[in-house]
Structure formats: C-alpha cells, structure tokens
C-alpha positions as MATLAB code, in Angstrom:
seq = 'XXXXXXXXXXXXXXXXXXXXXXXXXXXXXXXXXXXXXXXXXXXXXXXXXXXXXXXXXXXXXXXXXXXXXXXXXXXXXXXXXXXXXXXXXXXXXXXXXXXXXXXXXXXXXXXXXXXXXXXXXXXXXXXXXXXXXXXXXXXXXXXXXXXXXXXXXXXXXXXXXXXXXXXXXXXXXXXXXXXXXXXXXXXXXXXXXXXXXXXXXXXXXXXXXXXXXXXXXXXXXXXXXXXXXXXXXXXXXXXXXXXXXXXXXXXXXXXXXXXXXXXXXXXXXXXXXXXXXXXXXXXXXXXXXXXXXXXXXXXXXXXXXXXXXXXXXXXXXXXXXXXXXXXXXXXXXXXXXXXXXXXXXXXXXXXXXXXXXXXXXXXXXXXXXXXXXXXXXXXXXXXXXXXXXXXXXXXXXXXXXXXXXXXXXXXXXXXXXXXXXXXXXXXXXXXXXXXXXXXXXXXXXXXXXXXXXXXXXXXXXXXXXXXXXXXXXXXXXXXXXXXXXXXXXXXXXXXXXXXXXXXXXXXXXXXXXXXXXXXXXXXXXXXXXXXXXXXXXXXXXXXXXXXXXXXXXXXXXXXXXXXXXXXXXXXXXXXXXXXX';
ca = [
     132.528  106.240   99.989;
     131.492  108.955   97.334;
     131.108  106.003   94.626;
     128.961  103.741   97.131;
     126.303  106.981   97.876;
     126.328  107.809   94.312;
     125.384  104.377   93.219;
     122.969  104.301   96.178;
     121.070  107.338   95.205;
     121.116  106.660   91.708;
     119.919  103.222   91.945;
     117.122  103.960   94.445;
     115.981  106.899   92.398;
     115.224  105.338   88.989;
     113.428  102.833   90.706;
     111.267  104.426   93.174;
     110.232  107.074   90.081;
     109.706  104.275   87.672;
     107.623  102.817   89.980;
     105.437  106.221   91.260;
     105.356  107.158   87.118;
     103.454  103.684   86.626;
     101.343  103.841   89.753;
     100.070  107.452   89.052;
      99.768  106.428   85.319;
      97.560  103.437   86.533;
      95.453  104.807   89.215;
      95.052  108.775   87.863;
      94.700  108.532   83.919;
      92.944  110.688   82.654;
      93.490  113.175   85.167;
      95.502  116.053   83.284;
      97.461  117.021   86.611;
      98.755  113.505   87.209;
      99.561  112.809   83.492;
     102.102  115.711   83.709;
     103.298  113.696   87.276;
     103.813  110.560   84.841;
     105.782  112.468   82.088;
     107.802  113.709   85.388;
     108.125  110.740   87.115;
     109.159  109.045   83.905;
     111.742  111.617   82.842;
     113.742  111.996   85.842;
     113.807  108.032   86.068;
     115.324  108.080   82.741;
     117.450  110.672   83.516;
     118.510  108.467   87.249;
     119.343  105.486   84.982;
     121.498  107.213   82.556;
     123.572  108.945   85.746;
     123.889  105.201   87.040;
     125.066  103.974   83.865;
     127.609  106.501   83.328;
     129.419  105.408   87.080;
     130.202  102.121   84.448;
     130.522  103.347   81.328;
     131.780  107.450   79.883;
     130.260  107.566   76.707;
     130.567  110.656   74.919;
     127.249  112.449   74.208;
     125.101  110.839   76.906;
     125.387  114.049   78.901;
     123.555  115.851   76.646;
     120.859  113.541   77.424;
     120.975  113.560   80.831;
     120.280  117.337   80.165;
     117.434  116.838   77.579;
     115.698  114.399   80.342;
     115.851  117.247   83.264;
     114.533  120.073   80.691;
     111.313  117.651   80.221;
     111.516  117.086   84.179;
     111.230  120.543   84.686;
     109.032  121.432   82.010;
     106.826  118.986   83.289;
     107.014  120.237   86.580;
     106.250  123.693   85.759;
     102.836  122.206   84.537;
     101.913  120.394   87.315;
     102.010  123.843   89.143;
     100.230  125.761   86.533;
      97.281  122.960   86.474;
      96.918  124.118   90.115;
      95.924  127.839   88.916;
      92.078  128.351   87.663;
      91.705  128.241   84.032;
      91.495  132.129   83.501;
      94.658  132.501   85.737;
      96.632  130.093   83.267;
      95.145  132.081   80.422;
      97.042  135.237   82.000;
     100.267  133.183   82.301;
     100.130  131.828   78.436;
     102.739  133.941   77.091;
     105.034  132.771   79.918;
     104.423  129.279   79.364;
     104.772  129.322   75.567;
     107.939  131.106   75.949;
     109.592  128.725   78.744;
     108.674  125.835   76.146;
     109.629  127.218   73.490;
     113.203  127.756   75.219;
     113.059  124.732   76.649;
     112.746  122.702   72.957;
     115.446  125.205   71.335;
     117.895  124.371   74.383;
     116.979  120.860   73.384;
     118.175  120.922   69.876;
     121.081  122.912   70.853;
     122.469  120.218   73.753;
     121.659  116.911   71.096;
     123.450  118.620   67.867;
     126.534  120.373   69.593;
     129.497  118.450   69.689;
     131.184  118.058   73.070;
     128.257  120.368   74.614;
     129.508  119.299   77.723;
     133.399  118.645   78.435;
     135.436  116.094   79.914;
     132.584  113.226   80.224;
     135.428  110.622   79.532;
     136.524  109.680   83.423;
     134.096  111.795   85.032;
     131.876  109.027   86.716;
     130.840  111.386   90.057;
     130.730  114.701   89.251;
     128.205  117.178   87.578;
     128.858  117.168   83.787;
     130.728  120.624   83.118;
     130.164  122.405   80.135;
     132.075  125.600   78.835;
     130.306  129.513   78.799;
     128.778  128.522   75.292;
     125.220  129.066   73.565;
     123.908  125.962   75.293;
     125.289  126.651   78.634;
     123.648  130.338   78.765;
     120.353  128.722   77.351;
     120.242  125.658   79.527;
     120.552  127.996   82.471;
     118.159  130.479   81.439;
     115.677  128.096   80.564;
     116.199  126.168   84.319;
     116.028  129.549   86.113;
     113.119  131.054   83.856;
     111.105  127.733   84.719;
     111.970  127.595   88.375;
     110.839  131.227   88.575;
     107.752  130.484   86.984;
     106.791  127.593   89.050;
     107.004  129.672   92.083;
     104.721  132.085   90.680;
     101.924  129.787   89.842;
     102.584  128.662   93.716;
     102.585  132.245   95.900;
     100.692  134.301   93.557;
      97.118  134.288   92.050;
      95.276  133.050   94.999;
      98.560  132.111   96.770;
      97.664  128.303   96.177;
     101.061  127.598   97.337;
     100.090  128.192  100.970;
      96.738  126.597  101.012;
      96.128  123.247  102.516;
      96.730  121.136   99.217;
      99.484  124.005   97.756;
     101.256  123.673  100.861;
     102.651  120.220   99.767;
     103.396  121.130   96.330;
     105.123  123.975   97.140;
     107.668  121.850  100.116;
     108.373  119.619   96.959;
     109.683  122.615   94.517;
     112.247  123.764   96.905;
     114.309  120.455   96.656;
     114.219  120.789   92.230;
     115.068  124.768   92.621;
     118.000  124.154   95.010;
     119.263  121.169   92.739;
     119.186  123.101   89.501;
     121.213  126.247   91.719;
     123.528  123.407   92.577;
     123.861  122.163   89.021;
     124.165  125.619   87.122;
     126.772  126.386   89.011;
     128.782  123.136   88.858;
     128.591  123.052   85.143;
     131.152  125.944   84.562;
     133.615  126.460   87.876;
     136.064  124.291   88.632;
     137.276  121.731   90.271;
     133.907  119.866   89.322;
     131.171  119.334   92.367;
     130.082  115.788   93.286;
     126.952  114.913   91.576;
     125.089  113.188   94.785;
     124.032  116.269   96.083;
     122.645  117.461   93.121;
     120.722  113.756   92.364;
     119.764  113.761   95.867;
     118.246  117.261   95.643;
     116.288  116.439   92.571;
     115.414  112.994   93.699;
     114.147  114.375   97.398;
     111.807  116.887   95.159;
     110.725  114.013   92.652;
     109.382  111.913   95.558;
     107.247  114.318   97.366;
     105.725  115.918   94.556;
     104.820  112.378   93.388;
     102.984  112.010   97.195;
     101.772  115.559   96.492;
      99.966  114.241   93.779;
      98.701  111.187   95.693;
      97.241  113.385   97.963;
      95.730  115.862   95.422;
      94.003  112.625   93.901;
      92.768  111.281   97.347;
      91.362  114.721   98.440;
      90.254  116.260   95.299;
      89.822  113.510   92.477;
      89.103  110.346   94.197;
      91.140  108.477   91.617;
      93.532  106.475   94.467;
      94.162  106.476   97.971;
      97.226  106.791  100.428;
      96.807  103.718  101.997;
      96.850  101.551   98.754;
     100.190  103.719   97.692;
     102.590  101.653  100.780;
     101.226   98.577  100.448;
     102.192   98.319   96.667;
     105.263  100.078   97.164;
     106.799   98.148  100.051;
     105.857   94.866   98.205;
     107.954   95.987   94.769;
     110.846   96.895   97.307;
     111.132   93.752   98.921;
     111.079   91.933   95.595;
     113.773   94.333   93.951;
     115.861   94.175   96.785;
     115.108   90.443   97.104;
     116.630   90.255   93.213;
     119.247   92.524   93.927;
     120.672   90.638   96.824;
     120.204   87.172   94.941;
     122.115   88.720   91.504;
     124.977   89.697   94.631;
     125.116   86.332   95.376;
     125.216   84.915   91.961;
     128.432   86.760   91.073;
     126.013   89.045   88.793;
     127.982   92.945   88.468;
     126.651   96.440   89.804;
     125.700   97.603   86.260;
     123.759   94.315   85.887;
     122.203   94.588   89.134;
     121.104   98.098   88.057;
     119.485   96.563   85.008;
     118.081   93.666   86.660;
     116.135   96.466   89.362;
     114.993   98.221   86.381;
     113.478   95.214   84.887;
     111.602   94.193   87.957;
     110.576   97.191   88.483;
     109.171   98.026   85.322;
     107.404   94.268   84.533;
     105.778   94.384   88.393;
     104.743   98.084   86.869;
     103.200   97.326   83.721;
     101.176   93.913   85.739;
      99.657   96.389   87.835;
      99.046   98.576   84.811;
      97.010   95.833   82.621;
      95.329   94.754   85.975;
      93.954   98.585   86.568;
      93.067   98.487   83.268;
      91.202   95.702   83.001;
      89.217   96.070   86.527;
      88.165   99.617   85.056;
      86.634   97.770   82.086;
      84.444   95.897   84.749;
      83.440   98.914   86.563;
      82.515  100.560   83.177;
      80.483   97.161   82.471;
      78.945   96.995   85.752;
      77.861  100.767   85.332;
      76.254  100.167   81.877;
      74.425   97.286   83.395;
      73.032   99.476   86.104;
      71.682  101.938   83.789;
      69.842   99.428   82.316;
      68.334   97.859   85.385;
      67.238  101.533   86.226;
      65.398  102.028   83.382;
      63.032   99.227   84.762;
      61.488  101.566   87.155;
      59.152  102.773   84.399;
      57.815   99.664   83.663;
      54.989   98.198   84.531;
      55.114   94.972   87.675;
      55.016   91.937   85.918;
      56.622   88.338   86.401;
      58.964   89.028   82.991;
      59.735   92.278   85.008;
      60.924   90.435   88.025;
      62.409   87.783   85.873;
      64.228   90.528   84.155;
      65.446   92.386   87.271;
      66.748   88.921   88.693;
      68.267   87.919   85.472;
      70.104   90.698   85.638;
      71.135   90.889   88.963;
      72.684   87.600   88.956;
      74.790   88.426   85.856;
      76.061   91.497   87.573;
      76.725   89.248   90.388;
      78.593   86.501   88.957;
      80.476   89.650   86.996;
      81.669   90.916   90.234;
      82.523   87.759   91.696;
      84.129   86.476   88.807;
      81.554   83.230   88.905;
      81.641   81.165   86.383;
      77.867   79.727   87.121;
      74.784   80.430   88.859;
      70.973   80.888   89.604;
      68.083   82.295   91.617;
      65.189   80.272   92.405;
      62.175   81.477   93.960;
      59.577   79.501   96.440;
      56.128   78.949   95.094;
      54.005   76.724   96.806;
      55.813   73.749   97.712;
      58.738   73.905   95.275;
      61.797   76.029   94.097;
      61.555   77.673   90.430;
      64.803   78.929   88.861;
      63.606   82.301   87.963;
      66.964   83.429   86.893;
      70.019   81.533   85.529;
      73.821   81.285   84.262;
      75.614   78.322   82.451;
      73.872   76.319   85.413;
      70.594   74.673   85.630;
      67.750   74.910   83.277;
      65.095   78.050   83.746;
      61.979   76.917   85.096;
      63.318   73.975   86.449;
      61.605   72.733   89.931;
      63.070   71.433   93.300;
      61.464   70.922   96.491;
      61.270   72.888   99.191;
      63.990   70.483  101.326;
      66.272   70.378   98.719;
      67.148   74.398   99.118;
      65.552   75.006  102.468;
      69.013   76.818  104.316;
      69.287   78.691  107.532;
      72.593   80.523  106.330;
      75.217   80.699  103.477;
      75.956   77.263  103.060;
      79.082   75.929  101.367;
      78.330   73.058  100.050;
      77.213   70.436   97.232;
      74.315   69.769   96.320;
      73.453   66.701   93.952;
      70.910   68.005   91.687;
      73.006   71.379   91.390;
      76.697   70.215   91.027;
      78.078   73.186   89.627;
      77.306   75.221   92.759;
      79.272   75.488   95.995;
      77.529   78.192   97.689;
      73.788   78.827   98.576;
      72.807   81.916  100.293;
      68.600   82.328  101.253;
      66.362   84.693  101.392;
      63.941   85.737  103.846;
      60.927   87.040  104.413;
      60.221   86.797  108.569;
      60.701   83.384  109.178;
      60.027   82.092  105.728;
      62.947   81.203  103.281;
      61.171   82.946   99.700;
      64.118   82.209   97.683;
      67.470   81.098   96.923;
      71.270   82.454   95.357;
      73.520   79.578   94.226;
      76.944   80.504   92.904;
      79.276   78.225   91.455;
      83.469   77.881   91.677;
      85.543   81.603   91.167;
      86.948   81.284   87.840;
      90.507   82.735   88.518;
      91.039   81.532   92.323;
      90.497   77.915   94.634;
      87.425   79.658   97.013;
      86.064   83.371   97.879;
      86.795   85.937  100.786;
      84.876   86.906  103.552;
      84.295   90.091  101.731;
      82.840   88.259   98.785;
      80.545   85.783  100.662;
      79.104   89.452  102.423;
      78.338   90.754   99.486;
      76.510   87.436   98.357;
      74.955   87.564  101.662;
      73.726   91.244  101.111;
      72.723   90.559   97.636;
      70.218   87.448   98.722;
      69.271   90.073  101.296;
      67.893   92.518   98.698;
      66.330   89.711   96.360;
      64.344   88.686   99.412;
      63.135   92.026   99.661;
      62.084   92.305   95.845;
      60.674   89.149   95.787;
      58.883   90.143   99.038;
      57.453   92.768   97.409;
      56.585   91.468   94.033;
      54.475   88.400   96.273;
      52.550   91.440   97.676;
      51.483   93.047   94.537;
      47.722   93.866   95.143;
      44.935   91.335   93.603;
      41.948   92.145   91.724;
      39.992   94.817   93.625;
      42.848   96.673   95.497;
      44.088   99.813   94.526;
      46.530  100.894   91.899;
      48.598  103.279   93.744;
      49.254  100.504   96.383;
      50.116   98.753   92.784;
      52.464  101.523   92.131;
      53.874  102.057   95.316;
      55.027   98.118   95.875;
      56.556   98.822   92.056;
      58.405  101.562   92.978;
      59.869  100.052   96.248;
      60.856   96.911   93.946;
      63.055   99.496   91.649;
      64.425  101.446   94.745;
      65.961   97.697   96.054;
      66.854   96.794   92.511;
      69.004   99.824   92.498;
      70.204   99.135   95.892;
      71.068   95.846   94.869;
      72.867   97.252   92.283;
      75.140   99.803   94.721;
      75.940   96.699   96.545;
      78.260   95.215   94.048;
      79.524   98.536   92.758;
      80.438   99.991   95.704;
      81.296   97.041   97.886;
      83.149   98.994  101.170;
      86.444   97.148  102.527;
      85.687   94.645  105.638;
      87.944   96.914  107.901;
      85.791  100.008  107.213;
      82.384   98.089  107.243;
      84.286   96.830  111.433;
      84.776  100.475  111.765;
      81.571  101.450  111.172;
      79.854   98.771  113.728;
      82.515   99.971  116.198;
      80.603  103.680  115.660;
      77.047  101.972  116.273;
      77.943  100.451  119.159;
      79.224  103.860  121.023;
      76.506  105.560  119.237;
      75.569  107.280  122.252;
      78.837  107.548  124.130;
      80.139  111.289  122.709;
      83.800  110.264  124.268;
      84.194  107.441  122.177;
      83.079  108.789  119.330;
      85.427  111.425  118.706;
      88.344  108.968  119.426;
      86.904  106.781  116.347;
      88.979  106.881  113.209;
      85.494  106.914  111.702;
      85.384  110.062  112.530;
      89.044  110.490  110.749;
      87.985  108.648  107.503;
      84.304  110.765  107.251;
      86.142  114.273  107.510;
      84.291  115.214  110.819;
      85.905  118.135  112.336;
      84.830  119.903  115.469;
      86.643  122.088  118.385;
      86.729  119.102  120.689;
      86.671  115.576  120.870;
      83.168  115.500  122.679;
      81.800  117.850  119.704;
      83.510  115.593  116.972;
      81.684  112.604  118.640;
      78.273  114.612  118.641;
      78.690  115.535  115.099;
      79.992  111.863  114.171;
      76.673  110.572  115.769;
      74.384  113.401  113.965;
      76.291  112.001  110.922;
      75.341  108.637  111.579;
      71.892  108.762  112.812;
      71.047  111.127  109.457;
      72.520  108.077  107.503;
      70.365  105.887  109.348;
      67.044  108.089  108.227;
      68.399  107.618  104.798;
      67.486  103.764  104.638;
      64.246  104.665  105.368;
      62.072  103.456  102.805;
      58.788  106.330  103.523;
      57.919  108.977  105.753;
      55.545  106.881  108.021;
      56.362  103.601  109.858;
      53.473  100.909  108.947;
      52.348   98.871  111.726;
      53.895   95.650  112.730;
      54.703   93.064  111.628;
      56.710   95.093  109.138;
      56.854   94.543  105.246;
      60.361   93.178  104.155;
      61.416   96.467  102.796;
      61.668   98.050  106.621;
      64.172   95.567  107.867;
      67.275   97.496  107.541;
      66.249  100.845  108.754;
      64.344   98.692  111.448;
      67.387   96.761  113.075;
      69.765   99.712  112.755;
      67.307  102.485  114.379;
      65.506  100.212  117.043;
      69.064   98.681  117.534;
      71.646  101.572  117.804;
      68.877  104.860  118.040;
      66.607  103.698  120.357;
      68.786  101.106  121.684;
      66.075   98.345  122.082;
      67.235   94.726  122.929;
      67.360   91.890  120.400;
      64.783   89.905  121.325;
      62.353   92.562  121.305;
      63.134   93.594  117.921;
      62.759   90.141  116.344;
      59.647   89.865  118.001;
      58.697   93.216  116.591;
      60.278   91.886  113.005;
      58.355   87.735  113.480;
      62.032   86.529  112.957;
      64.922   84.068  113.889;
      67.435   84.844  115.218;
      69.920   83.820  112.729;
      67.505   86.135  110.051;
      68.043   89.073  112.452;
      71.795   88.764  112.712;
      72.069   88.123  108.875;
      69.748   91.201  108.629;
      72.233   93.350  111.043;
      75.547   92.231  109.262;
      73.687   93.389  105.612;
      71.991   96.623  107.099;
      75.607   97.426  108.351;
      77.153   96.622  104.956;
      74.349   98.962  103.638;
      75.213  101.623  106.080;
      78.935  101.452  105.450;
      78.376  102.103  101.436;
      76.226  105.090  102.170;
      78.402  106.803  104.361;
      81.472  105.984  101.901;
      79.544  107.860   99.180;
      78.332  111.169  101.310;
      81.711  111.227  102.135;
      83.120  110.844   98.433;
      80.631  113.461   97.353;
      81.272  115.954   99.904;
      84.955  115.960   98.526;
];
C-alpha cells in the first residue's frame, strides 16, 4: 500500500508542477514574481521525478540531488515572498537574503562533492534519504530552517502582507513547505527511517497552492492570466496523460515507463502552449504598433488618401486578427461600389454595381466577380447600405466563430460610421470647425475601430452584459448578476450592489457619447450606439419608436444593438482592468 501512494504522489506531483511551471512561464513572463513561481514549479518537478525514479532504480549519488533541487525550491520560494514586500522593505532584508543564498549555494557544493552525503540509498525506495550528523547535514538544515524563518518574516511582518487579502493565500501555501522540511530534517538523522509520502505530500500540497497563489496574484494585480483559463487547460492535459497512462497499462508498457511517458506528454502539450502564447503575443504587439500608427492620423488633415489610408489600414488589422488570408472595402458612390481598400483580393479602384454588393446582413456566400471572398458584411447609414467588408477563407481553420463574424459585424459597423462622416465633410462655403469637428469624430471611430479587434470581449461576457441591460432597472436582479461579480461591485446588500451595478452601467453608457449636446433628429451616424443603448435600456423606449427616431430597418437597428452591446462590453472590460 505504502509503494502504490508513493508512486501516486510522486507521479501526480511532477506532472501537475511541470505543467503549472509552463503555464505560469507562458501566461506571466516577464513578471519577476511569477518567474521565481517557474524556477519553483520547475525545481520541485525535477526534484518529484527523481523521487519516482528512485522507487525503480537506487543509484548512488542521486540523493544529493534530490537535495540540491529542494534548496533551489526553497530558495525560490523565499523570493516569491520577499517580491511581496515594497522595494525599501527588501532593501532592509538584503543582508538576510544574501546570507540565506549564499548558504544555500555552499550547502550545494557540499551535498554534490561529498561522497555518500547521504547513507544507505541502495534499497531505500520509500523512505526519506538519511544522512549522518556531518558538515552537510548541519548546513542543509540550517539553511532549510534559516529560509523557512525568513519566508515567514517577509509574510507577518513589514505591513503584515501575510494577512492581507492577496498575503492571505501565500501565506496558507508556506505552512505545507515549513511542515515538510520539519518532517524531513528530522527523518534524515533518527532512525528507523520515516516514509517519504508524507514528506512529498507536504511539499507537493504547498507547491500547488502557491502556484494558484500566484494565479490569483496575476488575475488581481497583473492582469497577465485568469482563473478560469487555468482549469480548462489543466483538466484537458489530465485527461490526455491519464488517457496515455492507461493505454501504456494496457500495452504491457512498465511503471517507470509510464512515469516517463507522463512526463513527455506533459512537457510537449507544455511547450505547444508555450510557442502558441508566444506567438499570439507577437500579434498583439503587431496589432498595437499598428494602432499607434492609425492614431497618429488624427492630426491630419480630411482627405480621400486620409480615408483611404484609415481603411487600408483597418482592413489589414482586420484580416491580422482574423487570420484572413484576403480581403477589401468598397465604398458606394453614385451608382457603383469602389474598392477603397484592399488585400491579395481584387484590384483598388475597381467598380461593381450597386446589386452586386447590395446586402441586408453578413452574408456567407460567393460571389462571382469576388471569388476569393466568403463573407460580406454592409454598412449603413439609416436605411442606405454606404459600403461594404468582404473577407476571404481563415488561413489556419475550415470557417470562423460566432465571435469572429461579431467582430466583422462591429468592424463594418464603425466603417459605416467613418465613411458616414467623411460623405458629410462640409462643401465650399461651410465652416471649418464643422470641417474639424466631422475630422475629429472620423479619428475617435478609427480608434474605436481599432479597440474592437484588440480587445474583442468573450461571447459569454458580451450575453452577460445584455442580461444587465435588460434588468437595468430592476435593483433585485441586478445584484444577483455575476456582472456584478466579474466588475468588482461591492455594496452592503444585494439591492445596493444592483444600484451601484446600474450607476456603473448607465455611466458606461454616457461614455459612448460622442458630444455634450444631442443634435436633432434624424441623427448623424456617429449617435447610433449611444442612441439604441440609452433610448433602449435608460429611457426604456420601444423599438419601433427608436428606429423611427434613427430612419432605420429593422434588421439595421438590431445589427446596431448587437455592435453597441459589443461596444459596451469592451468598455466595461477595460474600466474594470484599470481599476485593478
């Protein structure tokens, strides 16, 4: 029974801290807290698969190892608690720290050059290495108690961080280390030897929550992850390493294989989600740098090479986010459809006519004189379609998601609007601030534009969000929404967390408005948004009244909604990440 636990623990360990040492490398780097989680996490897996090796095979020397891997642990984890502490705190603590290192590193050299440091590893497959009363033994413990002393000062004193909010959780996970170590110091000298699962579950136990710890510190503090993403991944690399595991059973494949053969899976599935972080970083940084340059259009003067330029633009940052391998915008004049922007699609300036990309909606489909494109999403102005996105097959997948085709649909929504306002730029004879003013509404859309495919909110908040409108004005409701849980609204009572979740809301709402003063109807294209949202869910006017109010369909006012929503959603997902 001891042999089954031990292999249990062992097993389970290395892989669950392989996998959290990856994760937090992936989603936290360069966060200096969470790189001293990785060099934990990655330690204490190393040290998990050595202690599952040696159930199979006693070789001498790998003790010492074993050791060297929990003074790095430990080390490590002494950081993590002094990164906690404000930079003149850890400036107070330095000749701790360099001293614990220091001791740590000689203990090091001491364990790795001492021959039979620790005694009796031949045949001892489940109990705590022993070593005799020796130079390494007295250093090895002083360094482990002089460490695990030191991390509970950086916890309960200087500000007591231990026992704040965040602390609180760090603090849990050092008890599991401090009692492991107690265990371990002890079982290295007395005899008969101690079983090594309590000690491996003790350290394990502490591994795991300060990992979750950290999770949490990056959720609440640096934004760099989030706790829901954490189970999703994790549950799906446990079913496939226990799927492999149970398959190797089958196959005749031994334990210490099937150890191995976790390990592997583990650490391949790892290093995929690695490269894949990495690489959807480099698109974020791309998008970013195309932003700033769009932005620095707002001090140019309106011109058609302006909007051409904006569009242009827009489009590439599109297809970029959508991973489209083709594309174009054209935009109505007269009679016909001019391509005002394009990619590896058709020809710029080329002409249709007006039937030939007249839509009511998104539209998958395939057009004849466009055959690279599958979808077509219009743009409106009232009742009139002013212009046209076509995007062409995903270049890594068979079709797109819901999410995608929203954010196309939100996208058209906001070229409407600058094309809107680039058609009303003022003829000969009216006045240059109107000029200036229609300018500067076309660069406060571009750069909403861009915020749509930067910050593109997850369908199940945007649902959340619509749930909130809807029960604007029922308090009750309100505070039972887990909006109110994912914007941090706090309040004595339900009823108050509903009236503050509304106050929220209804300020967000104010934010879309594009002036002070409300220009008479019909309303410019710019208004839409903050139109159907505050006559909608503020004022709580029917639909019919407010396309009347708008001169639109009613397939342009629900399109309108959905994207207003959408727009909503992001705004209220970054108050909320700035408040943090």
């Amino acid at each position: 029974m001891l042999f089954q636990a031990t292999l249990l623990v062992d097993l389970t360990a290395m892989a669950i801290c392989l996998w959290m040492a990856f994760y937090l490398f992936a989603r936290g780097f360069p966060s200096k807290l969470t790189m001293r989680g990785v060099v934990l996490l990655l330690a204490l897996s190393a040290f998990f698969f050595g202690a599952y090796n040696n159930i199979f095979n006693q070789i001498n020397g790998t003790a010492a190892w074993r050791a060297t891997f929990l003074i790095i642990g430990i080390g490590a984890w002494y950081e993590i608690t002094l990164r906690l502490l404000p930079a003149q705190h850890r400036k107070s603590l330095l000749p701790w720290t360099v001293g614990i290192y220091t001791l740590g590193l000689i203990t090091i050299v001491l364990l790795l050059s001492t021959r039979n440091a620790f005694i009796g590893e031949q045949g001892n497959r489940l109990y705590v290495a022993r070593m005799g009363i020796s130079l390494p033994y007295i250093l090895y413990g002083i360094f482990e108690l002089a460490a695990c002393f030191g991390l509970f000062q950086n916890l309960l004193s200087h500000g007591k961080i231990g026992i704040t909010s965040q602390g609180k959780f760090f603090l849990f996970a050092s008890i599991f280390p401090v009692a492991g170590v107690a265990y371990g110091v002890i079982a290295l000298a007395i005899s008969p030897p101690l079983p090594r699962l309590y000690q491996d579950l003790l350290i394990f136990s502490g591994v795991f929550f300060m990992g979750i710890s950290i999770m949490r510190h990056q959720t609440m503090v640096e934004r760099r992850t989030t706790l829901q993403d954490f189970p999703a991944t994790s549950l799906t690399i446990l079913i496939l390493a226990v799927a492999y595991a149970l398959i190797a059973l089958r196959l005749g494949l031994s334990l210490h294989l099937v150890g191995l053969l976790v390990a592997f899976v583990v650490l391949t599935h790892a290093l995929y989600d690695l490269v894949r972080e990495f690489l959807e970083r480099l698109r974020i940084r791309s998008e970013s740098r195309l932003r700033k340059q769009l932005r620095q259009l707002e001090n140019e003067s309106s011109s058609e090479n302006t909007l051409r330029l904006r569009l242009q633009q827009g489009l590439d940052l599109l297809c970029n986010t959508l991973n489209a391998y083709s594309g174009f915008i054209a935009i109505k004049r007269g009679d016909e459809f001019v391509v005002t922007a394009t990619r590896s699609s058709v020809q710029m300036e080329r002409r249709f006519s007006s039937s030939t990309l007249a839509y009511e909606d998104i539209s998958h489909t395939q057009n004849d004189e466009t055959p690279n494109i599958i979808y077509f999403a219009p743009s409106f102005d009232g009742q009139t379609q002013i212009a046209v996105v076509g995007i062409g097959k995903p270049n890594n997948r068979l079709d797109y998601s819901h999410g995608d085709l929203d954010l196309l649909s939100e996208v058209a929504d906001q070229i409407g609007t600058i094309v809107s306002l680039s058609n009303g730029q003022p003829q000969i004879g009216q006045t240059i601030a109107q000029s200036e003013v229609n300018e500067s509404e076309a660069s406060v859309v571009a750069g909403e534009m861009l915020d749509a495919m930067e910050t593109n909110p997850d369908q199940d908040f945007v649902k959340t969000v619509e749930e909130g409108l809807r029960h604007l004005s029922d308090y009750i409701t309100l505070g039972q929404s887990p909006l109110a849980d994912k914007l941090g609204v706090k309040a004595g009572s339900h009823i108050e967390r509903g009236r503050e979740l509304q106050k929220t809301i209804v300020a967000s709402i104010e934010l879309l408005r594009p002036a002070d003063k409300r220009p008479p109807e019909p309303l410019p294209r710019v208004w839409y948004n903050h139109a159907v949202l505050h006559d909608a869910y503020v004022e709580e006017v029917p639909n019919r009244e407010i396309m009347a109010r708008l001169y639109i369909s009613e397939g342009t006012f629900n399109r309108t909604r959905r994207n207003a929503i959408r727009g909503l959603a992001r705004l209220l997902m970054e108050k909320t990440a700035s408040a943090q």
